[in-house]
N, C-alpha and C positions, 0 to 999 in steps of 0.2 A: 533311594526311592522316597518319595516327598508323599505326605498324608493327602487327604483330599481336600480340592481345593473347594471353600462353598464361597458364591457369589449373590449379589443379590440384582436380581433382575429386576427391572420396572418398564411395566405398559403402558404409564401412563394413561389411560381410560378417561371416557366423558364421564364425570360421578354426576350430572344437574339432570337428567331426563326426567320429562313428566309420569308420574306415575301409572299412566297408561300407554305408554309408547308400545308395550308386546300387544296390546290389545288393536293401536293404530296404525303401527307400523311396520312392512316384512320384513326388512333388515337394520342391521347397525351398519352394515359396510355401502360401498361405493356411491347409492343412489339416497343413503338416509338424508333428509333435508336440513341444509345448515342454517335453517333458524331456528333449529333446534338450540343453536349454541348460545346460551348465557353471556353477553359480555360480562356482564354486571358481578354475578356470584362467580363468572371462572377468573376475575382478576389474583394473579396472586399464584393462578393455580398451577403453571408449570414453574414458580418460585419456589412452592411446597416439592412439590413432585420430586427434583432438583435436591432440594435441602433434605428429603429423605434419602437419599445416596449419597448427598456427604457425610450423614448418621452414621450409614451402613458402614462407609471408612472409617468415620471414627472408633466406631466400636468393637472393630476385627476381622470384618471379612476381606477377602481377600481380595475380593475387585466390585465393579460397578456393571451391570448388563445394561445395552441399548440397543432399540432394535428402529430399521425404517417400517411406516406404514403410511397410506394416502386415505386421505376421505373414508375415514368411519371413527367410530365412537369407542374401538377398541384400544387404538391407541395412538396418540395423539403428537408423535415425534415424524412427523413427515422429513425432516432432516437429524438424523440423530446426533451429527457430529457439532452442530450446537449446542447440542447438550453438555457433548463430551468435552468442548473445549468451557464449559463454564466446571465442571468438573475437574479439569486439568489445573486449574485453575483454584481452584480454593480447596482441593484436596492433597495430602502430601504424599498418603501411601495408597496400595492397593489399584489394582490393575482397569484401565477403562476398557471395556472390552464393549466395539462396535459391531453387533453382528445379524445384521452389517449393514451395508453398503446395496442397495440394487443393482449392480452394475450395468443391465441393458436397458433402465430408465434413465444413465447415465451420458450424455449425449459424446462425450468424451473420456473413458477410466484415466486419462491421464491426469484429467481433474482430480479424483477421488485419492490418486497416488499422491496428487501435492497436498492435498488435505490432509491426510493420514498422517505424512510425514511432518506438517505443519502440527498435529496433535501429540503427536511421539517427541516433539523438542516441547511442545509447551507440558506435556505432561512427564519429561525426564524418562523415555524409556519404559511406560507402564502402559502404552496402546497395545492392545489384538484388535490385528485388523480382520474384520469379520466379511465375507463376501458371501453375498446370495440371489440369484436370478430372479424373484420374483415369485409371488404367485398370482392365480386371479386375480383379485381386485387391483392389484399393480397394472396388471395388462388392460384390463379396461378401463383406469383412470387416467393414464399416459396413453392411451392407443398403442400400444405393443404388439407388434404380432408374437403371438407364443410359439408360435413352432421352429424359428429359426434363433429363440431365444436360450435354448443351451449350450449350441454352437459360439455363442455372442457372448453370453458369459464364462468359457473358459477362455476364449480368447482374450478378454478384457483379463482375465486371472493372471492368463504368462505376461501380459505386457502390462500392469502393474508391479511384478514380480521381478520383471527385467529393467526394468525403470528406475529401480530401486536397488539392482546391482550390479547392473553392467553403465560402465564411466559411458559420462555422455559427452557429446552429443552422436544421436544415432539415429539412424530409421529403420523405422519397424514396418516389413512388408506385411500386414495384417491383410485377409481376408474381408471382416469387419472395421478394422481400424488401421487402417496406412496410414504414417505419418511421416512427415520429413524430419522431422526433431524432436526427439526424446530425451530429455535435457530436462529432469525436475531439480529446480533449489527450494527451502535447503531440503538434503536427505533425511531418513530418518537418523534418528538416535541409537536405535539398535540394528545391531548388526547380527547375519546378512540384514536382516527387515525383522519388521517386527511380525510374533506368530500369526500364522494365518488359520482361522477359523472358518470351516464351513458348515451352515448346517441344512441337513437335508431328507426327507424321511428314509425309506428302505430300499431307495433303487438301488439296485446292483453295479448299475451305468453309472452314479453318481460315486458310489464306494472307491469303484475302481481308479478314477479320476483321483479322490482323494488321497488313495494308497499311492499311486504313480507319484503324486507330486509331491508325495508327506507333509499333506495338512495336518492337519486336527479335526474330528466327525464331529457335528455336536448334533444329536438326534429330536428332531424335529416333529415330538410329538408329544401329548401334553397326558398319557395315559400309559403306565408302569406296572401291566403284568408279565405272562411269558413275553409278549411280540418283544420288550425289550431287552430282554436276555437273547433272545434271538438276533435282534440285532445286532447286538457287543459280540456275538458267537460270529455271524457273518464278516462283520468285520475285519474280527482277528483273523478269517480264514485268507479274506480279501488280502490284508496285506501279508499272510504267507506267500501268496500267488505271489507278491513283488518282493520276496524276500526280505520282507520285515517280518518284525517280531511286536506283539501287539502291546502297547504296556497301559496302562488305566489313563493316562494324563492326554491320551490320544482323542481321548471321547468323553461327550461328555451328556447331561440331559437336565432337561427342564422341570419341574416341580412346583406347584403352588404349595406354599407353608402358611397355616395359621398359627400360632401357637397363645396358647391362655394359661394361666398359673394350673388348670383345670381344663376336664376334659370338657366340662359342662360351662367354663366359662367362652374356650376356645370357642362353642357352639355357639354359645347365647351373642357373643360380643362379633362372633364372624359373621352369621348367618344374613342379614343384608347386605353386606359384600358381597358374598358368595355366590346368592338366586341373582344380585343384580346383575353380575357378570355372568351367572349361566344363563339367564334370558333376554339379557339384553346387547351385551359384549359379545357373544356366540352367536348370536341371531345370524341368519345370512353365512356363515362360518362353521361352527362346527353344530351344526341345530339344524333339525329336519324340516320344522317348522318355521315356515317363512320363504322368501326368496333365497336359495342356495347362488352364490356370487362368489365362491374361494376355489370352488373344484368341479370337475366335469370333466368329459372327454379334451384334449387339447388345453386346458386350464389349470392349474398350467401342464406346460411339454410333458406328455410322458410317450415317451418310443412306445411304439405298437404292438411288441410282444409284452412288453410288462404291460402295457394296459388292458389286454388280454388277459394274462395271467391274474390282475385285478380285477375283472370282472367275472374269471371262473370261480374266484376265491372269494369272494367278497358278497354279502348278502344285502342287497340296497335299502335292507329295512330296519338292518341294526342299529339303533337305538346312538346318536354322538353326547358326547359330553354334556353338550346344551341340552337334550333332552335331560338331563337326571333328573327323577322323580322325588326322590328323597335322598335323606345320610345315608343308608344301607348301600345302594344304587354307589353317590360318589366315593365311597369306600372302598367300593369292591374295583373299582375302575382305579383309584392309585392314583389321581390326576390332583387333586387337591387335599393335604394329609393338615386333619383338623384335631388337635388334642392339646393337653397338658406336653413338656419338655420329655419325658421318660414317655409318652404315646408315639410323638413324632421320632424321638430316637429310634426307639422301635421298628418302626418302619421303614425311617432311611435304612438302616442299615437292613431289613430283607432287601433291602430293594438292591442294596449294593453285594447282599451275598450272591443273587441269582446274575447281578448284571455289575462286574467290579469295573464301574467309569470312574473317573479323576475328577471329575467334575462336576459338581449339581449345581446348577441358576436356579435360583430361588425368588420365586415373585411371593411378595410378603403381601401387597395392597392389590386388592382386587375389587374390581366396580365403583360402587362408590363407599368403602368400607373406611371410620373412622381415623382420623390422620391418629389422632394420639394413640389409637388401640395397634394402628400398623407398627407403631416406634415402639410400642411394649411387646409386640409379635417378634420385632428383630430382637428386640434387645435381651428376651427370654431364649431364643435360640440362641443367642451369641454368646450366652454367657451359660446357659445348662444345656445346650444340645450341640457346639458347633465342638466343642472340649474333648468329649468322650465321641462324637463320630470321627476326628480325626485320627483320634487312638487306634479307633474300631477300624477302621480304612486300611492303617497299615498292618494291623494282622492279618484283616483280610486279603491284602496285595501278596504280601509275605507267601500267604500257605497257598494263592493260586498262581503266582509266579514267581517260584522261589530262584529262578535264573535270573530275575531282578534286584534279587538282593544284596546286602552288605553284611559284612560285620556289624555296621553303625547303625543300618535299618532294624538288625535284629536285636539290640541292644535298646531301641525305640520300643519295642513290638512284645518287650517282658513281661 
């Protein structure tokens, strides 16, 4: 059994907004106006962005996160896999991991197969290929219909899947995607293909999709009390039902990390990162306030009994992330963990006793938060927090699934 893996995620984010933009404007996403955009002060800026995840490899984590998004101020990679291949490309270890791909704004997955497999040779076997349908703002900035778009992305799922390991040339009678020739060069580097990621919140429908084809979950939410132990619990049950066995490296989750030498410096030196991205980055997203443009009925797909189920459950007044009022508030929600190295340990590891995932992505720069104080956030994690959680990981994997272990794991775990 392998310790946990930590990654470092990145948004990318608008950091130039006028400092009244919450005052003049209801969203960051799909309709915010793009003269908002700086040419002038963002030159450079997806250069930095970029050179902080070659940092992140230099200094020991274990891979790079990227994710798609269109028209808004949250984050600024409309195509990720440019990033990835400049990544593949001046970094020699640690994992690029795209997640993902949209595949029903994708006019063709066959495209996205050859791309992947094009990033898996240029970056020697260290791509996860990440796939994801979309949300809101996707569907309204492509014109998407949503309702026929989960159907459309698994299908795109198996005929990437099969593209990649059935000899071609072939056709694929697709529902969505017919083709006469299925024929990608070159393939990837690893073999079958390289891991497949998806991530997705708490559907049942989605879990199950995952267990059947034995993905990888990565949980799609950005707030770490019970619901996530709940979900790692779901999971593991999920792929009982297929005859799996659930092991930590299956799943994973997302995290924002600050860290400062001090618990009082973490504060002082994060704290306009932080409200910028909770009032301005959230806006239109996870924030009450404003034009809501991420979620609603059909936005994206959700079947009709789970959305049912969500709205007998679910209180439409409860307070999102982008609300937080203050530290107390973002504390208690687990979504953004702000301290000293022994603070933030601290809490990973609750987090990973209640919910033992393989995984944490860790987004270190938030809004428009200091480039130099982000490189000293990674590099205090990397070097006093990432040491003692991966210690901490395997005793915890060890004592909750000890049919997962070794002699050699337990000789780790003394």
């Amino acid at each position: 059994m392998n310790p946990v893996e930590l990654y470092c995620w990145h948004f990318m984010s608008y950091p130039y907004l006028p400092k009244d933009f919450d005052e003049k404007y209801d969203t960051g996403w799909v309709t915010v106006p793009n003269e908002l955009w700086d040419r002038e002060r963002s030159r450079g800026l997806l250069r930095e962005y970029t050179d902080q995840l070659v940092y992140a490899s230099e200094i020991g984590f274990d891979g790079m996160v990227l994710n798609e998004h269109h028209q808004n101020i949250y984050g600024l990679m409309p195509s990720p896999n440019i990033i990835a291949a400049a990544l593949a490309h001046a970094t020699k270890r640690g994992k690029i991991v795209v997640l993902g791909n949209l595949l029903p704004l994708h006019m063709n997955p066959l495209r996205v197969a050859e791309e992947y497999a094009m990033l898996d040779n240029l970056c020697d076997g260290r791509l996860v290929a990440g796939f994801a349908p979309g949300s809101g703002p996707e569907t309204f900035n492509y014109d998407v219909p949503s309702a026929p778009s989960r159907d459309q992305f698994w299908e795109a799922v198996d005929l990437i899947r099969e593209a990649w390991t059935r000899p071609g040339p072939f056709a694929y009678e697709g529902a969505h995607y017919p083709l006469r020739y299925v024929n990608p060069w070159p393939l990837p580097t690893q073999r079958p293909h390289p891991p497949i990621w998806i991530p997705a919140g708490r559907s049942k429908g989605t879990l199950r999709e995952i267990a059947k084809h034995g993905y990888s979950y990565f949980l799609s939410s950005r707030s770490h009390g019970s619901a996530t132990a709940k979900s790692q619990q779901l999971f593991e049950k999920t792929l009982g039902e297929y005859g799996q066995q659930y092991a930590p490296h299956r799943m994973g989750i997302l995290m924002s990390v600050v860290v400062g030498e001090t618990d009082a410096e973490a504060r002082e030196q994060g704290k306009e990162g932080i409200w910028y991205f909770l009032r301005n980055c959230l806006k239109g997203h996870q924030r009450r306030e404003g034009r809501q443009l991420t979620y609603g009925p059909g936005v994206p797909y959700i079947p009709s009994e789970e959305w049912r189920d969500f709205l007998s459950s679910t209180d439409p007044t409860t307070p999102l992330l982008g609300d937080t009022e203050d530290w107390d508030d973002l504390q208690t929600s687990q979504s953004i963990l702000v301290g000293s190295p022994d603070t933030i340990y601290e809490r990973i590891v609750g987090i990973l006793e209640s919910a033992p995932v393989g995984n944490l992505l860790l987004q270190f720069h938030l809004g428009n938060m200091n480039f130099e104080f982000t490189r000293k956030s990674m590099k205090l994690f990397a070097e006093q927090v990432a040491p003692r959680l991966r210690e901490a990981s395997l005793k915890i994997y060890a004592r909750r699934f000890p049919h997962l272990t070794s002699a050699g794991v337990a000789e780790l775990v003394k």
